[in-house]
C-alpha positions as CSV (number, residue, x, y, z in Angstrom):
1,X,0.0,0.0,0.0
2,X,1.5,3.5,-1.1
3,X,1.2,5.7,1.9
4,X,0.3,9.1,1.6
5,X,2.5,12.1,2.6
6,X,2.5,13.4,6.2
7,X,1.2,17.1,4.6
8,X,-1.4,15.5,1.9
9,X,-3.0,13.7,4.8
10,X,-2.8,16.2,6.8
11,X,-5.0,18.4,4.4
12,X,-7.3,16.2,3.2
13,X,-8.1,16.1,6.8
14,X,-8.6,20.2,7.2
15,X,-10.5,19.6,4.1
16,X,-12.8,17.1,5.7
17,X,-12.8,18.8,9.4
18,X,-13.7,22.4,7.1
19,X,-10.6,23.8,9.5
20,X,-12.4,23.6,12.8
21,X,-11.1,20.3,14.7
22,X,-12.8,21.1,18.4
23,X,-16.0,20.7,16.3
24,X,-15.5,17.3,15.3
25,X,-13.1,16.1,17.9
26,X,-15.9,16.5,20.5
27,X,-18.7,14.9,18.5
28,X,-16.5,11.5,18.1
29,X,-14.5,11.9,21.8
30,X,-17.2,9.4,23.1
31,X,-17.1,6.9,20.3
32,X,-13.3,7.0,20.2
33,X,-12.7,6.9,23.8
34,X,-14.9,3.4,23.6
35,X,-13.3,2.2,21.1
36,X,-9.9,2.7,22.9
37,X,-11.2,0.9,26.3
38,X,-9.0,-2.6,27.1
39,X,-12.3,-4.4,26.9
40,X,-12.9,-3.2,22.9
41,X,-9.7,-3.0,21.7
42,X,-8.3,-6.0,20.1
43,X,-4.2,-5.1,20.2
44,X,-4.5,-4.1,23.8
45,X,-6.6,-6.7,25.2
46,X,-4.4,-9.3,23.2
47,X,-1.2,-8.0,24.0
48,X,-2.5,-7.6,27.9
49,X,-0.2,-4.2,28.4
50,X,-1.5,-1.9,30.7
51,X,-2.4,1.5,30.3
52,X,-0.6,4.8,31.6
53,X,-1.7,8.3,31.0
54,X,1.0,11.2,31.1
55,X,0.3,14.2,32.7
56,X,-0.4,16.6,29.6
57,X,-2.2,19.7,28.8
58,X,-5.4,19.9,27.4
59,X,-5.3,21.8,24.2
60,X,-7.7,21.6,21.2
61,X,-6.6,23.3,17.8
62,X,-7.9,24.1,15.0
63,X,-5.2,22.6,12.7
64,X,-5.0,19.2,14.3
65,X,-2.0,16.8,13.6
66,X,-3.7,13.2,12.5
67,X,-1.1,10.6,12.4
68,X,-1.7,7.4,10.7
69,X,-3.9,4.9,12.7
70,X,-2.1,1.5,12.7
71,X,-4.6,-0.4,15.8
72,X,-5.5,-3.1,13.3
73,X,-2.8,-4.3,11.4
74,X,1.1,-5.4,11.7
75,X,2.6,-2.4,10.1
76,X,5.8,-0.4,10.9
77,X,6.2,2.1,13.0
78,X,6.2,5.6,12.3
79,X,8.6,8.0,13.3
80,X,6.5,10.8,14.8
81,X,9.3,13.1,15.6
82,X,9.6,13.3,11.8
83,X,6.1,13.8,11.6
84,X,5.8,16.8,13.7
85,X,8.3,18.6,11.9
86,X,6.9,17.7,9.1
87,X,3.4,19.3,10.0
88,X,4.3,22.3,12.2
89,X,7.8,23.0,11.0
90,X,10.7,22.3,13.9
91,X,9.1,24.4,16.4
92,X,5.1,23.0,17.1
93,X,3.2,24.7,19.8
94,X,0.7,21.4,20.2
95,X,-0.5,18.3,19.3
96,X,-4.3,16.9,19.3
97,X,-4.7,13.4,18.8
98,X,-8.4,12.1,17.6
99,X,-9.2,9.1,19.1
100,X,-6.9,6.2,17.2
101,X,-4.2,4.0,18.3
102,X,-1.0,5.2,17.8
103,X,2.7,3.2,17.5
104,X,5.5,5.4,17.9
105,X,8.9,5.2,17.5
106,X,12.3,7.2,18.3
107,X,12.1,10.1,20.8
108,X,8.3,9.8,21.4
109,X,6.4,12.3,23.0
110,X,8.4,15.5,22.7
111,X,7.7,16.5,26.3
112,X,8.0,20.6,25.4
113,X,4.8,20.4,23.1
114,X,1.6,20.0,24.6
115,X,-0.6,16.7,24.3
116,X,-3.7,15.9,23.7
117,X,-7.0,14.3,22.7
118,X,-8.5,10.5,23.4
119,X,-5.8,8.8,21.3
120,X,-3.3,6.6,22.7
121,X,0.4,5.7,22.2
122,X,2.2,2.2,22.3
123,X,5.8,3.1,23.4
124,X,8.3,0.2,24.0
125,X,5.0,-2.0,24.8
126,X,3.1,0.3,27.1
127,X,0.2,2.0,26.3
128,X,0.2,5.4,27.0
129,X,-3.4,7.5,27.1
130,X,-3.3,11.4,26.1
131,X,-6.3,13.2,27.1
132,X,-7.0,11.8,30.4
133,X,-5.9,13.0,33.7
134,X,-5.6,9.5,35.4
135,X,-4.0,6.5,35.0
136,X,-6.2,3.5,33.0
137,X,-3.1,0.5,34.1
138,X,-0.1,-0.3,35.9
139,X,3.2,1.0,34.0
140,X,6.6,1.6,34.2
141,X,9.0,5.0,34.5
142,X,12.6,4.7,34.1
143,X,15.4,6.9,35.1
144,X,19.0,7.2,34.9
145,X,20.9,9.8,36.2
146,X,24.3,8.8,33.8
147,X,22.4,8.8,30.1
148,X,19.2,10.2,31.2
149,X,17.5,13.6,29.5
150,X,14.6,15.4,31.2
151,X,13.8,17.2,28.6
152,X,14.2,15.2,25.3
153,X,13.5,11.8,27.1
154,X,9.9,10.2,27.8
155,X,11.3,8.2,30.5
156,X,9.0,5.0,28.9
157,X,11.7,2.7,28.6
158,X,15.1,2.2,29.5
159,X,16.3,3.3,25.9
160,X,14.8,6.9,27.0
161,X,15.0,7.4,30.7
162,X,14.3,10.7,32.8
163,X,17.6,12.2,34.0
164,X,16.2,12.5,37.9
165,X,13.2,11.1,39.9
166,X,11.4,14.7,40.1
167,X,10.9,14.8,35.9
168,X,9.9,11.4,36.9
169,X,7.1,11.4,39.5
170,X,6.4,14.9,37.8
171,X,5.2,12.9,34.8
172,X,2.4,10.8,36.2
173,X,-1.0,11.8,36.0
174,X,-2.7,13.8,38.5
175,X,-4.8,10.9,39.9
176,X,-3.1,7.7,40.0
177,X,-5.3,4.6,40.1
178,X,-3.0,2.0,39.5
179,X,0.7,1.1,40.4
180,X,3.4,3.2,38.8
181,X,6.8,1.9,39.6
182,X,9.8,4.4,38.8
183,X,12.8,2.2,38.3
184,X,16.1,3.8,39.1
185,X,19.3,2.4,37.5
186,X,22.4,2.3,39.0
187,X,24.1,5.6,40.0
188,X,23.9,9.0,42.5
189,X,20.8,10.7,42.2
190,X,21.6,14.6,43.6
191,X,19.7,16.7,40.9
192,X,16.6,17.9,40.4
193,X,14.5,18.9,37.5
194,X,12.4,21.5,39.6
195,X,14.1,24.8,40.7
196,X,15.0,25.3,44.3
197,X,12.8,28.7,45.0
198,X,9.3,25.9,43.3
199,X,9.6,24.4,47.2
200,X,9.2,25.0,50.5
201,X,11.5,22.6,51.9
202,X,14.2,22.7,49.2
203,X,15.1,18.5,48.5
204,X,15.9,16.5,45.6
205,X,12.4,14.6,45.2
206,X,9.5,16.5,46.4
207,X,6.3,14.7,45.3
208,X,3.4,16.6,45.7
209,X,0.1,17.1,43.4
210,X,-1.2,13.8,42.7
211,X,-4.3,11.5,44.2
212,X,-3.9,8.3,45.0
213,X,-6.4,5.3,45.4
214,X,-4.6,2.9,47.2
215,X,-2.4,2.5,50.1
216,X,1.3,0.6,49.6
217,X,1.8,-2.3,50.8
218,X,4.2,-5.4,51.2
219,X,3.6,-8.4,48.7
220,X,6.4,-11.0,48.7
221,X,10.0,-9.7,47.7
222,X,8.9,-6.2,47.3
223,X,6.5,-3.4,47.7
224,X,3.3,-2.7,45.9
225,X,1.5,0.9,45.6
226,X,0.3,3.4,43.5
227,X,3.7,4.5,43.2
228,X,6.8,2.4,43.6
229,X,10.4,4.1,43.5
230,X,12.3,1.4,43.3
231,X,16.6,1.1,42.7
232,X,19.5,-1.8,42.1
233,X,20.1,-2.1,45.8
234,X,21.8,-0.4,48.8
235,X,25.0,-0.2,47.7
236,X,24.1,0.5,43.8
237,X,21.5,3.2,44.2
238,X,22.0,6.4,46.2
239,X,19.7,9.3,46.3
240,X,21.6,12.7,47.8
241,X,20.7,15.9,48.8
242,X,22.2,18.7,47.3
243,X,22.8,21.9,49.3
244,X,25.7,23.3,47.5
245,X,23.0,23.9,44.6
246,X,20.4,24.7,46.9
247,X,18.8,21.0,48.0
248,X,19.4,20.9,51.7
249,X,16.7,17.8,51.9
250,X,16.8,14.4,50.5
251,X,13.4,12.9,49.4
252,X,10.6,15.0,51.7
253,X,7.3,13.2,51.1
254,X,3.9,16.1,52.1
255,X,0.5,16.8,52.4
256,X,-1.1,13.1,52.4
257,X,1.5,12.2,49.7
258,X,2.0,8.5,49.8
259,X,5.2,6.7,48.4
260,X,7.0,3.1,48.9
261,X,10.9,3.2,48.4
262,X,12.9,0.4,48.1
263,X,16.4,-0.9,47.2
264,X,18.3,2.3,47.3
265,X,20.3,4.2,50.0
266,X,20.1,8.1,51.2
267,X,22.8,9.6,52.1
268,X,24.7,13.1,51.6
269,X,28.2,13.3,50.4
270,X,28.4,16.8,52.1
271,X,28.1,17.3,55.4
272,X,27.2,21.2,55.8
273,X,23.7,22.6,55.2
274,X,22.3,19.4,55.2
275,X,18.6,18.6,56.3
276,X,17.3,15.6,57.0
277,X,17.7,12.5,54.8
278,X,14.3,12.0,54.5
279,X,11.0,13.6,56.0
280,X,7.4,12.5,56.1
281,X,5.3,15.3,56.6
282,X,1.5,16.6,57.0
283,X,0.0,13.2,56.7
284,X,2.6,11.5,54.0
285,X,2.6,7.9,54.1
286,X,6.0,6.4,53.5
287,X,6.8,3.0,53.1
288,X,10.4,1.5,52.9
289,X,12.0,-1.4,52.2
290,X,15.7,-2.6,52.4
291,X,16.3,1.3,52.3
292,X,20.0,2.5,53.9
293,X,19.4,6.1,55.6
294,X,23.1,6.5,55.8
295,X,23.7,9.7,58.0
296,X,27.5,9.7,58.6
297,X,28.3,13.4,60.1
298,X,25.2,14.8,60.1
299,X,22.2,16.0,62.4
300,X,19.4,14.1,61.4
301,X,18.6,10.8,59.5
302,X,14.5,10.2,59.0
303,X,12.1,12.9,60.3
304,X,8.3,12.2,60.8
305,X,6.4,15.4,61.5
306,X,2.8,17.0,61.3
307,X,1.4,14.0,61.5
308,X,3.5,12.3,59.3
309,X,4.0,8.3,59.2
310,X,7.1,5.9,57.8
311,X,6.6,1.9,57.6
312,X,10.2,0.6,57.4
313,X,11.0,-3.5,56.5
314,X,14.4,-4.2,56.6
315,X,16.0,-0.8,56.8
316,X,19.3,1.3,58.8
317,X,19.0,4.2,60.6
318,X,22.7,5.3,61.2
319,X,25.2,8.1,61.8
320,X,23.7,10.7,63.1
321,X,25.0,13.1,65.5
322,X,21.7,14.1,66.8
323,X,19.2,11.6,66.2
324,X,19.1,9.1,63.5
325,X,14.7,8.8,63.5
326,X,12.8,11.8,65.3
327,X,9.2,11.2,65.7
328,X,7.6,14.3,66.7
329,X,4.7,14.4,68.9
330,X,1.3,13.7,65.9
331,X,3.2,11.5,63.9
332,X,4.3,8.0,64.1
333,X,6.5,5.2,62.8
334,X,6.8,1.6,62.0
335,X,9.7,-0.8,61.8
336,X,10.1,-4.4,61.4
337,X,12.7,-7.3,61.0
338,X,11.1,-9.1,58.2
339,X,13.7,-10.9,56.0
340,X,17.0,-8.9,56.6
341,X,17.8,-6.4,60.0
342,X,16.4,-3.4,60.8
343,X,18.7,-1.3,62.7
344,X,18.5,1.6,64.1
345,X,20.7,4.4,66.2
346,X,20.2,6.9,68.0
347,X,16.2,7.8,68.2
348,X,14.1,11.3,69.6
349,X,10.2,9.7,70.0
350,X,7.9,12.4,71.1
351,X,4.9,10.5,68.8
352,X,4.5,6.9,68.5
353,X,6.5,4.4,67.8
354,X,6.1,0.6,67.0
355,X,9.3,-1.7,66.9
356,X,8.8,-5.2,65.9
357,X,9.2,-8.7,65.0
358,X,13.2,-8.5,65.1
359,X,13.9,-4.7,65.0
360,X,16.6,-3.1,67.3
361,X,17.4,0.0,68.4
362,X,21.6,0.6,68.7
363,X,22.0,3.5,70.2
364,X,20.4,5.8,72.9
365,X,16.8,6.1,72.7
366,X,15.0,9.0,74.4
367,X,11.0,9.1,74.7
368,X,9.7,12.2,75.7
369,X,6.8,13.5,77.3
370,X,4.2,13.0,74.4
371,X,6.5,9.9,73.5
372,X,5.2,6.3,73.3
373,X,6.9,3.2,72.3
374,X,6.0,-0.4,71.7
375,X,8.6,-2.7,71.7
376,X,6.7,-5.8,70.4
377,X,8.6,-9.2,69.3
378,X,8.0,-12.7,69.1
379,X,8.9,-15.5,71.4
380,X,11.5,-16.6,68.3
381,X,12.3,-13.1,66.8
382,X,12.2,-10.9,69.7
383,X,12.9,-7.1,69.4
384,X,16.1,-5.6,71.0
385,X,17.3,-2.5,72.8
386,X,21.1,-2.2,72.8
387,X,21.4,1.3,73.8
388,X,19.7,3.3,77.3
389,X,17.1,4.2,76.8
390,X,15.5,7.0,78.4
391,X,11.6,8.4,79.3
392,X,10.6,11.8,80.2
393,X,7.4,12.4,82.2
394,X,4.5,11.5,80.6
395,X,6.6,9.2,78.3
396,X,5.4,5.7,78.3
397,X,7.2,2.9,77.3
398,X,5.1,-1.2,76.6
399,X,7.2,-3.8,75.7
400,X,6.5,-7.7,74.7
401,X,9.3,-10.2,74.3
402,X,11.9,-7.4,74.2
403,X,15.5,-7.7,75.0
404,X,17.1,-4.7,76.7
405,X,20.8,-4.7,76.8
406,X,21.4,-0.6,78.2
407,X,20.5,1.0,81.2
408,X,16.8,2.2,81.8
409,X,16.1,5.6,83.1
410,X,12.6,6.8,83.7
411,X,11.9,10.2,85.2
412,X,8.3,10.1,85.9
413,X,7.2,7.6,83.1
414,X,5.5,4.3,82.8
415,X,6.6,1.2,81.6
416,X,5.5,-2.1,81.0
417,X,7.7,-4.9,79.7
418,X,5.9,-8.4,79.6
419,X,8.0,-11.7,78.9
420,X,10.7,-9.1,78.2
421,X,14.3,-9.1,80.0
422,X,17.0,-6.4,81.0
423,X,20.9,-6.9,81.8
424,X,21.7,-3.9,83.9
425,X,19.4,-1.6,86.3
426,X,16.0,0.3,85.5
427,X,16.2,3.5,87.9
428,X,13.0,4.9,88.4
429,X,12.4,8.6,89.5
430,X,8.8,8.4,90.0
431,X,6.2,6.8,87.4
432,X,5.2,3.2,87.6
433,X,6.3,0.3,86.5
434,X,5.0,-3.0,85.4
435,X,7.3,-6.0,84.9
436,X,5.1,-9.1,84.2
437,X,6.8,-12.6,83.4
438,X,10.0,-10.3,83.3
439,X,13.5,-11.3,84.2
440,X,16.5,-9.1,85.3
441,X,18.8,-11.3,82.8
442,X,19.4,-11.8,79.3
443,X,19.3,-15.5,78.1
444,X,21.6,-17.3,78.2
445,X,22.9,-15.8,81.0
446,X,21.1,-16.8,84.0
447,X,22.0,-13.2,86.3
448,X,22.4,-9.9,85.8
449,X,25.1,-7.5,84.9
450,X,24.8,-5.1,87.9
451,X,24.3,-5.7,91.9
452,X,20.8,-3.8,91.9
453,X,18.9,-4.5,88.9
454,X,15.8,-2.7,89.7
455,X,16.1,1.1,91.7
456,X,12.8,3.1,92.4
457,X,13.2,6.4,93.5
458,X,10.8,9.4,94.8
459,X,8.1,7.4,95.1
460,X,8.3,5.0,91.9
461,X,5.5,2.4,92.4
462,X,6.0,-1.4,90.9
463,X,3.0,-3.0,90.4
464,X,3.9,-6.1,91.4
465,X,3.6,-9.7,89.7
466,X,5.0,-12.9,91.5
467,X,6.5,-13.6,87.8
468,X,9.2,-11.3,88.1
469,X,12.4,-12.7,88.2
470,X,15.2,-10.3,89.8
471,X,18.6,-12.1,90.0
472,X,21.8,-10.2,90.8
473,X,25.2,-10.0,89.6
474,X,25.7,-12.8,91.8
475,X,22.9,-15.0,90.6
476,X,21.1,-14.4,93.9
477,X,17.4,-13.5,94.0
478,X,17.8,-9.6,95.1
479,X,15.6,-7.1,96.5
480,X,14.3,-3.6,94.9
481,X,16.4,-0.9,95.9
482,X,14.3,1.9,97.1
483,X,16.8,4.6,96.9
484,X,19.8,3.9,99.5
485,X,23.0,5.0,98.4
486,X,26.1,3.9,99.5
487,X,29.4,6.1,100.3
488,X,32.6,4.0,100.9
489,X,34.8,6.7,103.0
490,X,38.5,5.9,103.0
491,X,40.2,8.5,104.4
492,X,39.9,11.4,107.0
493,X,38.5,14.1,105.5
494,X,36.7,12.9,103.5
495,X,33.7,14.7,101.1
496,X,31.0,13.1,100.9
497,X,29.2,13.0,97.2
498,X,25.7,14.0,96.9
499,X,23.3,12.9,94.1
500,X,19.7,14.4,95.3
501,X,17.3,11.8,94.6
502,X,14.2,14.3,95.1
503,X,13.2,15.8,98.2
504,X,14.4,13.2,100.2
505,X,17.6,11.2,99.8
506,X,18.7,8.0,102.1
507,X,22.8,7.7,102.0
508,X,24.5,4.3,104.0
509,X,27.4,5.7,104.8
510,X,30.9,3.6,106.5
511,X,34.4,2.6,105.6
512,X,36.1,0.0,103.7
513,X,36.5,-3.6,105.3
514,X,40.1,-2.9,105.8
515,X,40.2,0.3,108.1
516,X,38.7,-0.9,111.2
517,X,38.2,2.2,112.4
518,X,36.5,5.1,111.5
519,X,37.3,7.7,109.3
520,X,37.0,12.1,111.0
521,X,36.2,15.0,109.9
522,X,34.2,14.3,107.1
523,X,32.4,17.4,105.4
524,X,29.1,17.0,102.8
525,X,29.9,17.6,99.0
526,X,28.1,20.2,97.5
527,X,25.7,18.6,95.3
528,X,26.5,17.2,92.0
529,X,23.3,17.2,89.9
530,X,22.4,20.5,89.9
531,X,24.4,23.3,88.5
532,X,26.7,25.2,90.5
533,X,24.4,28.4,90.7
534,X,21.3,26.4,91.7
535,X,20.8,25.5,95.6
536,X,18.8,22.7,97.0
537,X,15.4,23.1,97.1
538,X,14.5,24.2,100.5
539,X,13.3,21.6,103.2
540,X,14.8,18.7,100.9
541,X,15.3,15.6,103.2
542,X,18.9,14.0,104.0
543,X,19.2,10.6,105.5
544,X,22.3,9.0,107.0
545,X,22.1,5.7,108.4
546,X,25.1,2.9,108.9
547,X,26.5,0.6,105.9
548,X,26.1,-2.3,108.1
549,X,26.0,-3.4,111.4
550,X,29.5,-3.2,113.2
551,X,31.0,-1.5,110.3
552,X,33.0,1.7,111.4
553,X,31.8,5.4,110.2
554,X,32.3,8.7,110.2
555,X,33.0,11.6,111.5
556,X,30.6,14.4,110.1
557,X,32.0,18.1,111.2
558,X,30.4,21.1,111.3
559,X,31.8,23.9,108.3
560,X,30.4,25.3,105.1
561,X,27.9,22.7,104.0
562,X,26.4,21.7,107.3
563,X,25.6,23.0,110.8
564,X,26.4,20.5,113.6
565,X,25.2,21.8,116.6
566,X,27.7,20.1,118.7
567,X,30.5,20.4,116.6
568,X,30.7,17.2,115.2
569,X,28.7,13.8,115.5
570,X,29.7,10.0,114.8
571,X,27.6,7.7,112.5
572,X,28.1,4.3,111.6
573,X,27.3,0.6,113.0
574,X,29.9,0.4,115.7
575,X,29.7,0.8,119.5
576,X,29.3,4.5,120.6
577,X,28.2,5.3,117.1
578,X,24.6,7.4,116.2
579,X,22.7,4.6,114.0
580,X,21.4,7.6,112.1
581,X,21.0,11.4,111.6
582,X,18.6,13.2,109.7
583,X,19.4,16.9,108.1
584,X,17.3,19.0,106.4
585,X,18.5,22.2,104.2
586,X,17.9,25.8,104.8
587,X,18.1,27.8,101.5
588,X,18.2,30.9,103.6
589,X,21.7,29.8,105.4
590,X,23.0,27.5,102.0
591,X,23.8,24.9,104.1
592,X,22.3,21.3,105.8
593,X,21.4,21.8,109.6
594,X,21.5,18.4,112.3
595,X,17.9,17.8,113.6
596,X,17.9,14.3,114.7
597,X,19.9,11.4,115.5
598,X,19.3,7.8,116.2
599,X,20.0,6.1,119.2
600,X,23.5,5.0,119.8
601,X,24.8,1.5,119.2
């Protein structure tokens, strides 16, 4: 079959339109949309390739460009970047397709001309709607940041990728129905297609604009979504902010956004004027998988804010100096062990956060007042806390089949750990605590690390279940320490250390076993957790009692930090020795004043 030129078709079809295409083009647009739906068209229904639409302007003209329909037959394709030039000269404004089916070859759409009508393209196998603002199947973006072009590129196959993940997301229709995975080849991904001053948080991906239908999800191996930005691997694909061309942020995911990541690292190869690696913010969903947030050098790793929420599977946290994951108070996160590790340093949780199935936490972990965390394993895959971890008032801490291997330190919080074990001591100042089917050891050690496992302090309450196991360094069953604290005084003269414990503090106080005797003129530190320019509140409570019973003691003078009415006084468990003394503080002279004193032994 001869075919016709380009230009003769073209006006025989002005002819036949009498110059005006919106007139026609809207009278058919119903019949030709039909006859482009997967159920009616033979060559997409037989070739089962889904349907993508890009994200084009809608433009009617009155000179229409009508390429040649080839839906129906095996014929070959046309070159269409030929065709344009051929019909608008080298510079076309736009393009209105009436409703055919189109296959393309070579450089195919040119992205700087505008798109439109209810025609479709084939490109590389996918079909690719024009007119429509949403997607009509699941397709396929590619971008590489070594021989990709943003602006001559389509980004349809891998023979025509996007240069950067922005051009890429940017390309999508406005509502997206079905899954659009963005595949990222190997390579550094630190450039954007968007200016800097087009954001408000200035980062190399910032998605924003586009509905979605469907929440992601994890389906076997990877992760399924309306849209999937998936690379080579941790150590193959690497996404970077740039702030030395403006891009403080890495990928910052807003307002209800929701994306899946997976198979790709974050990190910054500078280390000044960065912003976090990546943020989830106003009510983003993010979901990642066998993701590296690799935050060597710098403040932050991943923040969730204003109310937004990261799922993590398999996935690091690591290197910050601050905080590798802050969780502010509204928003939340998610991680789990699943196939691989999920690690995680140090972490800032004043929202909610749920570690599980496997997960640990490596560094220190600090809840604050609007904080909670769940700590929730399995009997086989428990969940681990290597690093202290500590709560603020109003923090509140559950744990189930959790191992923790730092120190505890709750100042006014709760916790609750359930078939869950520590290895060194959970202080409590204030706040309850709950530790049911609980042991003070980590398997397979059968004791603890530390001589007093459990501490409560200023009226810390333990609910108590006969389940708890408390075992000492010694592997004996051992008693809660209620808040005694023991001074060892070796020498005369001694100052004695004080660490205020509230409003009233209990201090055992004696000598070594080898001094038989006991030690004079001892004198009361000045106290050590509170600055130097703060005093103690007034009225606050000091207790001295004897280290043991016929253990020597001391001396306690009268001088600069205390008033001893008679000069001095002995306490301790020997003969001739007070069995206790009680001092209380007067702001007004900045020093401890004698009360009371025991009987004598």
């Amino acid at each position: 079959m001869k075919r016709r030129s380009f230009l003769s078709r073209f006006t025989a079809a002005i002819s036949a339109a009498g110059g005006i295409a919106s007139q026609s083009s809207a009278q058919d647009r119903s019949t030709l949309q039909e006859g482009l739906s997967p159920q009616s068209l033979g060559t997409l229904k037989r070739n089962g390739v889904g349907a993508i639409t890009r994200s084009v302007q809608s433009r009617l003209l009155d000179l229409p460009a009508t390429p040649e329909d080839y839906s129906g037959g095996d014929v070959d394709e046309i070159d269409n970047t030929a065709a344009l030039n051929e019909l608008y000269a080298a510079n076309p404004t736009a393009v209105y397709y009436p409703g055919k089916f189109y296959r393309v070859k070579g450089n195919f759409p040119r992205l700087n001309i505008p798109h439109s009508g209810p025609g479709a393209w084939s490109v590389d196998g996918q079909v690719v709607y024009v007119d429509t603002a949403e997607t009509h199947g699941p397709a396929t973006i590619y971008v590489d940041a070594s021989i990709g072009d943003d602006i001559k590129n389509h980004g349809l196959s891998a023979r025509y990728p996007f240069a950067t993940l922005q051009r890429a997301f940017d390309s999508l229709p406005a509502i997206i129905r079905h899954q659009q995975t963005i595949v990222l080849a190997e390579g550094v991904y630190n450039k954007s297609s968007r200016p800097v001053d087009s954001m408000p948080r200035p980062s190399i991906f910032y998605p924003q604009g586009k509905v979605t239908s469907a929440r992601t999800a994890q389906k076997g191996d990877f992760l399924i979504g309306m849209v999937v930005i998936r690379g080579q691997g941790v150590a193959k694909t690497f996404i970077e902010p740039n702030p030395s061309a403006g891009y403080v942020y890495g990928p910052y995911i807003s307002a209800g956004t929701e994306i899946a990541l997976e198979d790709l690292t974050v990190r910054s190869t500078e280390k000044n004027n960065v912003g976090a690696l990546l943020t989830s913010h106003r009510n983003a969903y993010v979901h990642i998988r066998r993701v590296a947030i690799e935050s060597s050098s710098l403040p932050m790793g991943v923040v969730c804010e204003a109310g937004g929420f990261v799922e993590a599977i398999d996935c690091s946290f690591t290197g910050a100096t601050s905080y590798d994951l802050i969780v502010y108070a509204g928003s939340g996160v998610s991680i789990a062990a699943v196939q691989g590790e999920s690690n995680i340093g140090k972490a800032l949780v004043a929202g909610n956060c749920d570690l599980v199935t496997g997960a640990k936490f490596t560094g220190t972990t600090l809840v604050a007042s609007t904080g909670k965390l769940n700590l929730t394993g399995r009997e086989t895959k428990r969940t681990t806390v290597l690093g202290d971890l500590l709560v603020d008032p109003g923090g509140t801490v559950n744990g189930a089949y959790v191992d923790i291997a730092g120190n505890v330190i709750s100042r006014g919080g709760e916790i609750r750990l359930s078939a869950s074990a520590w290895s060194k001591t959970i202080t409590m100042f204030g706040g309850v605590i709950r530790l049911d089917g609980a042991k003070s050891y980590l398997a397979s050690a059968n004791r603890s690390e530390v001589s007093r496992p459990l501490v409560l302090r200023n009226g810390a309450e333990l609910i108590y279940e006969t389940t708890l196991q408390l075992r000492n360094n010694e592997g004996l069953a051992k008693g809660i320490d209620y808040g005694v604290q023991r001074i060892v005084a070796d020498s005369d003269g001694y100052s004695i250390p004080l660490f205020l414990q509230g409003r009233t503090t209990v201090l055992a106080v004696g000598v070594s076993g080898a001094k038989t005797d006991g030690v004079t003129k001892c004198t009361l530190g000045k106290v050590q957790n509170l600055a130097r320019e703060i005093q103690p509140p007034e009225g606050a409570i000091l207790y001295l009692m004897p280290l043991a019973v016929g253990v020597a003691g001391i001396e306690l003078v009268n001088g600069e930090t205390a008033i001893i009415p008679s000069g001095s006084v002995k306490i301790g468990g020997q003969e001739g020795e007070y069995a206790g003394a009680t001092l209380v503080y007067s702001a007004l002279a900045s020093r401890w004043m004698l009360i009371g004193l025991g009987p004598k032994n």
